[in-house]
C-alpha positions as CSV (number, residue, x, y, z in Angstrom):
1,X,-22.0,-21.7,-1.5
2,X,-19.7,-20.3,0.7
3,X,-18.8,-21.4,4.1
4,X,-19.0,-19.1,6.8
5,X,-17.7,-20.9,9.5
6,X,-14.9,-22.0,7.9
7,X,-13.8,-18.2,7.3
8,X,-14.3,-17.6,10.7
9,X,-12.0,-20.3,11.7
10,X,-9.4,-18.2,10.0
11,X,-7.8,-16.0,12.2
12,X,-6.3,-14.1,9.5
13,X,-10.1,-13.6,7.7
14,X,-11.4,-12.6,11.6
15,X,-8.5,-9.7,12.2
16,X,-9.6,-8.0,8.5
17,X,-13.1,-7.9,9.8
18,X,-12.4,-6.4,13.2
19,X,-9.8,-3.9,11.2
20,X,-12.7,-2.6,9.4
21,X,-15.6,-2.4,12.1
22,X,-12.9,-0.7,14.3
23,X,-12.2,2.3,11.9
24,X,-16.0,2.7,11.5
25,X,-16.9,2.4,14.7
26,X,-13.7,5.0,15.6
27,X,-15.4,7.1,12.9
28,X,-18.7,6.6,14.2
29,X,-18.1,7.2,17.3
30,X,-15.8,9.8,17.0
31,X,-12.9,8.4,18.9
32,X,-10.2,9.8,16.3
33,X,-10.4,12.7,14.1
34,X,-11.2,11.3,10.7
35,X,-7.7,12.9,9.7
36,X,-6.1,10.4,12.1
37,X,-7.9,7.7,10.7
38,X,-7.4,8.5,7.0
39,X,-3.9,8.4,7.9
40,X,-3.5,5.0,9.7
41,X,-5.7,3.6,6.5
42,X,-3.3,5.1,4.5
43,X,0.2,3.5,6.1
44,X,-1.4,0.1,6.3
45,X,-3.1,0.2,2.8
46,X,0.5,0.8,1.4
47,X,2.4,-2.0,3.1
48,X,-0.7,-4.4,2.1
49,X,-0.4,-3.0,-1.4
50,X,3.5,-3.6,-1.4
51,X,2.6,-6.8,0.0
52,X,1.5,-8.6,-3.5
53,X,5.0,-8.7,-5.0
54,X,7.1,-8.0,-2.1
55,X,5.3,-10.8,0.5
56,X,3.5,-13.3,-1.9
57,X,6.3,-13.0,-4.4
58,X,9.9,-12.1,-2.7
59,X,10.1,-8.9,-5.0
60,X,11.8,-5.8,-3.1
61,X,10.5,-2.7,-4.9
62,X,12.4,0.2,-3.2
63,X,11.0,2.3,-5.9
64,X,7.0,2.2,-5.0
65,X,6.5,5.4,-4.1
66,X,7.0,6.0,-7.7
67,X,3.4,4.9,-7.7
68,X,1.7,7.3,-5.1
69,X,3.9,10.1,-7.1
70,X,2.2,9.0,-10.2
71,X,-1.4,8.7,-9.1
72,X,-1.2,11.4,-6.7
73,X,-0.3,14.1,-9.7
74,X,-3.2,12.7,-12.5
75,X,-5.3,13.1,-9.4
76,X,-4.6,16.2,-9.1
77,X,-4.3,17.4,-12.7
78,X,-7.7,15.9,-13.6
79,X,-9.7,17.7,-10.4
80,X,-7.7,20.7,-11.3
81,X,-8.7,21.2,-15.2
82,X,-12.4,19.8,-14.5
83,X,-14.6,22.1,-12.5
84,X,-17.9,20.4,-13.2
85,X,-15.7,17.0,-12.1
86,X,-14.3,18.4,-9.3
87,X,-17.3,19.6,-8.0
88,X,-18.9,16.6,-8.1
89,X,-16.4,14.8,-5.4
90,X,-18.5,15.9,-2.7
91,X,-21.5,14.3,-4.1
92,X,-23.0,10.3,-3.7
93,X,-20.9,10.1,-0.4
94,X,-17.1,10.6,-2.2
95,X,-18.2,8.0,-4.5
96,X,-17.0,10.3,-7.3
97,X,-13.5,10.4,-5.6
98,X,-13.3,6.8,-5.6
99,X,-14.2,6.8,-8.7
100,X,-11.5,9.2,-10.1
101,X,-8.7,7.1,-8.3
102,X,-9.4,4.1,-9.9
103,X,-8.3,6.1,-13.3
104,X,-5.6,7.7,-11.3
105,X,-4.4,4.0,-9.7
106,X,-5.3,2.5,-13.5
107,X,-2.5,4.9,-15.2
108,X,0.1,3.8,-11.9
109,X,-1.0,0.0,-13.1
110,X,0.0,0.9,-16.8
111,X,3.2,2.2,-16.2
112,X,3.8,-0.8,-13.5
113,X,3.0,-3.2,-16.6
114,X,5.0,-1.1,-19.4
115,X,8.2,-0.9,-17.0
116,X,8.1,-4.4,-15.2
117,X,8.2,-6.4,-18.3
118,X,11.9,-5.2,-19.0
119,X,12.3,-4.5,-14.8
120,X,11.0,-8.0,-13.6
121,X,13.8,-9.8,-15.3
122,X,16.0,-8.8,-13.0
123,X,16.2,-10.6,-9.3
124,X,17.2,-10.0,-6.0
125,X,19.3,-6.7,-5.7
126,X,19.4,-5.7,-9.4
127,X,15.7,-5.8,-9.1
128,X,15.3,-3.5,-5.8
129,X,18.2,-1.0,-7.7
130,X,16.6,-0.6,-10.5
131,X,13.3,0.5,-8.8
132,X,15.1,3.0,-6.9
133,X,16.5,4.4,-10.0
134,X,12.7,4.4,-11.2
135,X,11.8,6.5,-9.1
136,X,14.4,9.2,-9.2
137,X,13.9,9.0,-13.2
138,X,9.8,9.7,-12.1
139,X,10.8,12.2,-9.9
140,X,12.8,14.5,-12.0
141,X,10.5,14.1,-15.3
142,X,7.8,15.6,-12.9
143,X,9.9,18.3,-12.2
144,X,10.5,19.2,-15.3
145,X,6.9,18.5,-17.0
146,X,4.5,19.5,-14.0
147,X,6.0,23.1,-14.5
148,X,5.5,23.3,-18.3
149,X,1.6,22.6,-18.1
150,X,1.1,25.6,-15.4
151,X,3.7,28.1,-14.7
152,X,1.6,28.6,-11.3
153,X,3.0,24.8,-10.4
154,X,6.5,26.1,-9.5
155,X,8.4,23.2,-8.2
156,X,6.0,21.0,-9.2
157,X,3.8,21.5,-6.2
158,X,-0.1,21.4,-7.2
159,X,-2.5,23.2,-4.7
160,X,-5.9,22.1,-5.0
161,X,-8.3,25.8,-5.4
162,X,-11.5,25.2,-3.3
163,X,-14.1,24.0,-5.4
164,X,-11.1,21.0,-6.3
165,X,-11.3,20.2,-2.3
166,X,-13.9,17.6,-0.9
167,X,-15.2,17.1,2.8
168,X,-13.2,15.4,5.0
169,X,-16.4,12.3,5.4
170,X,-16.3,12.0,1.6
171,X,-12.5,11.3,1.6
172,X,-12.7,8.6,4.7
173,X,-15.4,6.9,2.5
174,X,-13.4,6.9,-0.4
175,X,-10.1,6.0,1.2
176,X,-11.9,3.3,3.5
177,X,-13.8,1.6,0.3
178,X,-9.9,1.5,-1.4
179,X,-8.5,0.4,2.4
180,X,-11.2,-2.6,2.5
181,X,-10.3,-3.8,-0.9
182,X,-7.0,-3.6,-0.4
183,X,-6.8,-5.9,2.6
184,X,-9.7,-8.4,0.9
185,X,-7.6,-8.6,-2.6
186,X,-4.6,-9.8,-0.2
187,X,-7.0,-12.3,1.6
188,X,-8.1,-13.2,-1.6
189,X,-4.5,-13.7,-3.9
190,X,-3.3,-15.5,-0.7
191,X,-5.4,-18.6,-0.7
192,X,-5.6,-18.4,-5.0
193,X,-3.9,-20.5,-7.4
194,X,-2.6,-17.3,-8.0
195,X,-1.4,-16.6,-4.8
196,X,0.1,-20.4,-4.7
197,X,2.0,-19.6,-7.6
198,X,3.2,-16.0,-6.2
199,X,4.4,-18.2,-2.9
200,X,6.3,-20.6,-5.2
201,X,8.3,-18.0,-6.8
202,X,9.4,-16.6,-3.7
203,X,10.6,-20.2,-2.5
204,X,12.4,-20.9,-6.3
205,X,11.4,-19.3,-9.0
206,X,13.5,-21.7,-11.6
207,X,11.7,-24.5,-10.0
208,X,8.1,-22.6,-10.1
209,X,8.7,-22.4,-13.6
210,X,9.8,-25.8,-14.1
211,X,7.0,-27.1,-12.5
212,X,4.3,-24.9,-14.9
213,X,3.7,-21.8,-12.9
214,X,3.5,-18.8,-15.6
215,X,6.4,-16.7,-13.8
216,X,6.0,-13.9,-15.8
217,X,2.8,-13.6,-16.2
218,X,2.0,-13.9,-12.4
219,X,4.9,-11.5,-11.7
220,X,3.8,-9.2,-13.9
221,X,-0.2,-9.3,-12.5
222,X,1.0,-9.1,-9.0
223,X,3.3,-5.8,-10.3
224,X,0.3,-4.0,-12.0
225,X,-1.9,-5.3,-8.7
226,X,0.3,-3.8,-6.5
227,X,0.7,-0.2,-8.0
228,X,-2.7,0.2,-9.0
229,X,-4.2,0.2,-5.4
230,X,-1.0,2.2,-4.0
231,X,-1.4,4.9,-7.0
232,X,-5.4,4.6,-5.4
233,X,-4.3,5.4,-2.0
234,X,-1.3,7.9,-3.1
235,X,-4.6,9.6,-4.8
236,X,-7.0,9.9,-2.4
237,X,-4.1,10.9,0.3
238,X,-3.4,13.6,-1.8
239,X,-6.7,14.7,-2.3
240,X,-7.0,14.6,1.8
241,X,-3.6,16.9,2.0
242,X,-5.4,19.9,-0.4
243,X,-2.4,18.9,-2.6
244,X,0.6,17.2,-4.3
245,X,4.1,18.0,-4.4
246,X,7.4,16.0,-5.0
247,X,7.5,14.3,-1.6
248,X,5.2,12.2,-2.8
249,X,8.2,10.3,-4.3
250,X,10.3,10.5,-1.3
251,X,12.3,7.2,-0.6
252,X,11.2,7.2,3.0
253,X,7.2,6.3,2.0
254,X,8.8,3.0,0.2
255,X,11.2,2.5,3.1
256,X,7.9,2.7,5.7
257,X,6.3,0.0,3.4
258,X,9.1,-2.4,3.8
259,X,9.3,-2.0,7.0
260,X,6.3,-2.5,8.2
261,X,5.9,-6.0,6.0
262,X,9.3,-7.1,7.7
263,X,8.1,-6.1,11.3
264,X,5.2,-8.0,10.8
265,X,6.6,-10.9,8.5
266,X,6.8,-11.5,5.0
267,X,5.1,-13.8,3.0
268,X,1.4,-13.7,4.8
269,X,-1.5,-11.0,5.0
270,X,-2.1,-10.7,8.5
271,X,1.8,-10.1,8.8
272,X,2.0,-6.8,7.1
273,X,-1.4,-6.1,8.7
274,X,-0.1,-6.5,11.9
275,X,3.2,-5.0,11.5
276,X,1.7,-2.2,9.8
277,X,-0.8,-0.9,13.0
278,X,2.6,-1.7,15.2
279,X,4.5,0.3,13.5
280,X,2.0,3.3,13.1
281,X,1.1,3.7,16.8
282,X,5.1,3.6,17.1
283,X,5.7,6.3,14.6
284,X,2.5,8.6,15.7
285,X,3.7,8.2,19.5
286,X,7.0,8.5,19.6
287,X,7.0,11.6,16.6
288,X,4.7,13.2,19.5
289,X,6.7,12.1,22.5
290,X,9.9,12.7,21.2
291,X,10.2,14.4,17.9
292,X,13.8,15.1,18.3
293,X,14.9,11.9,18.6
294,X,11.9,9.7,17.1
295,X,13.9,8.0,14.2
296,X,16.3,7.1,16.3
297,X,14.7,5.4,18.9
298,X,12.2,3.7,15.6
299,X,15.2,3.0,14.1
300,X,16.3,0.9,16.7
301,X,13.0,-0.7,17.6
302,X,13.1,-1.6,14.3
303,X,16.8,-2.6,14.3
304,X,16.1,-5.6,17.3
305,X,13.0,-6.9,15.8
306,X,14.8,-7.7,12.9
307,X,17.6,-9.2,14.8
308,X,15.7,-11.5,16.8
309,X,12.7,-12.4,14.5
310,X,13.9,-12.4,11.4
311,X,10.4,-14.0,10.0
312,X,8.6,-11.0,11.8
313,X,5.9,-11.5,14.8
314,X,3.2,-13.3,12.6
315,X,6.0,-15.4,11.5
316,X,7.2,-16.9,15.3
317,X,3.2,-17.2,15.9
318,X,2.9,-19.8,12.6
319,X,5.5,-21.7,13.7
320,X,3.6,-22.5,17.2
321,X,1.0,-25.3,17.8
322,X,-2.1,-25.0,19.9
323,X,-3.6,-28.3,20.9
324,X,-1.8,-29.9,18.5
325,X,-3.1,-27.6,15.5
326,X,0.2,-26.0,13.8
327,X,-1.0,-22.0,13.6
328,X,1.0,-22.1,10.1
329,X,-2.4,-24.2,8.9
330,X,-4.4,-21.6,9.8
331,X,-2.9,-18.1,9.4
332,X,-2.1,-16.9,5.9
């Protein structure tokens, strides 16, 4: 039976809660234009994604845009080539679009599984280089295959014809189903045996696996995990823009990922949660403020946080005590 006061003794369960209500009530109400709020799903639902084998298990994948590219495209390609499919995504309230990025986040999860069991050997930097060069090798087979299929996909840009496009409601329910799983699979993996064992690799890996905890296997899960719900939000993100194109596997998606886990502290959920609003209402204010000059002044935001909380916000706030209660007992 489950206990719901002990989850809402969890600060961490609490903040995933009010996350969601406050996008459907900012939907609802209409205090953002659902654009807006597709967006901010979308930059938070990456870094959570990221999250499962960069924060649980100390994995830095600077090639995970590889994923979005991936999805993004079979998204695409299968709306494109299916009428009766494609004009079905605006039926059952975008449940057919949620639909269609599960097979599109399924094939990211496939190749995630095919290439880590060679890829996850590798540790530390030789891991993170390898993904980058992943996704340049991604990148330019797409450029040279997307073409082939359709002449009309010059430069590998896809543009969705109309009856391919879906209402913008249908997408926020699609992307906000994928957003709330997201953040509950993380919730979820964190307090698992699994998500003990993720922790433990982090910490040692030699000594996780000395002590029984199936390193490979749990690497490999957390890999496939990962992709499949960013290929998912790559999908529907696409679907949203009336389109893909090759900057889907631009560097600087992977690079916001990171960065937003590190702002708000690696190796918890409401970390990354955190970090990942922070830096949004960053980027979106200062890209409006001062576009000339935004990365710069990000940049060095950025830059000091690192410096001077090197274990990210959520990480100085575990390491407090309230009434004698250490916060690190009660935040994941």
């Amino acid at each position: 039976m489950v206990n719901v006061k002990e989850y809402l003794e969890r600060p961490t369960f609490v903040l995933i809660i009010l996350v969601l209500v406050a996008i459907a009530l900012a939907k609802l109400l209409r205090l953002e234009t659902t654009d807006y709020l597709i967006t901010i799903m979308f930059f938070i639902g990456i870094a959570m994604s990221l999250n499962l084998i960069m924060g649980f298990a100390g994995y830095v994948s600077f090639g995970h845009t590889v994923f979005l590219g991936i999805s993004g495209y079979i998204f695409a390609l299968i709306v494109y080539y299916n009428v009766w499919l494609a004009e079905m995504l605006d039926t059952l309230f975008g449940i057919p679009i949620f639909l269609v990025a599960i097979v599109a986040g399924g094939v990211s999860a496939l190749v995630a599984f095919l290439v880590g069991v060679p890829v996850l050997k590798l540790r530390g930097a030789f891991f993170a280089i390898a993904t980058i060069g992943l996704d340049f090798a991604a990148l330019y087979i797409v450029k040279a295959f997307i073409p082939i299929i359709n002449p009309e996909f010059f430069g590998a840009q896809i543009i969705l014809p109309a009856y391919a496009l879906a209402y913008k409601n249908n997408v926020f329910v699609a992307m906000y189903i994928t957003f709330a799983l997201v953040l509950i699979t993380n919730y979820v993996v964190r307090r698992s045996r699994f998500g003990m064992g993720l922790l433990a690799i982090s910490e040692d890996e030699d000594a996780a696996e000395a002590l029984g905890v199936p390193t490979r296997k749990y690497k490999l899960l957390a890999f496939a995990l990962s992709a499949f719900f960013t290929g998912m939000l790559g999908a529907i993100f696409g679907l949203n823009a009336g389109g893909v194109d090759e900057n889907l596997f631009n560097l600087a998606h992977t690079i916001d990922m990171i960065v937003m886990i590190v702002i708000g502290g690696i190796g918890t959920v409401m970390g990354p949660l955190v970090g990942s609003i922070i830096y949004f209402i960053l980027y979106d204010t200062l890209l409006v403020t001062y576009p000339e000059f935004n990365l710069v002044i990000l940049g060095s935001i950025v830059a000091v946080l690192v410096l001077f909380a090197p274990r990210g916000i959520i990480g100085i706030i575990r390491g407090k005590t309230i009434r004698g209660k250490r916060l690190r007992d009660i935040i994941e």
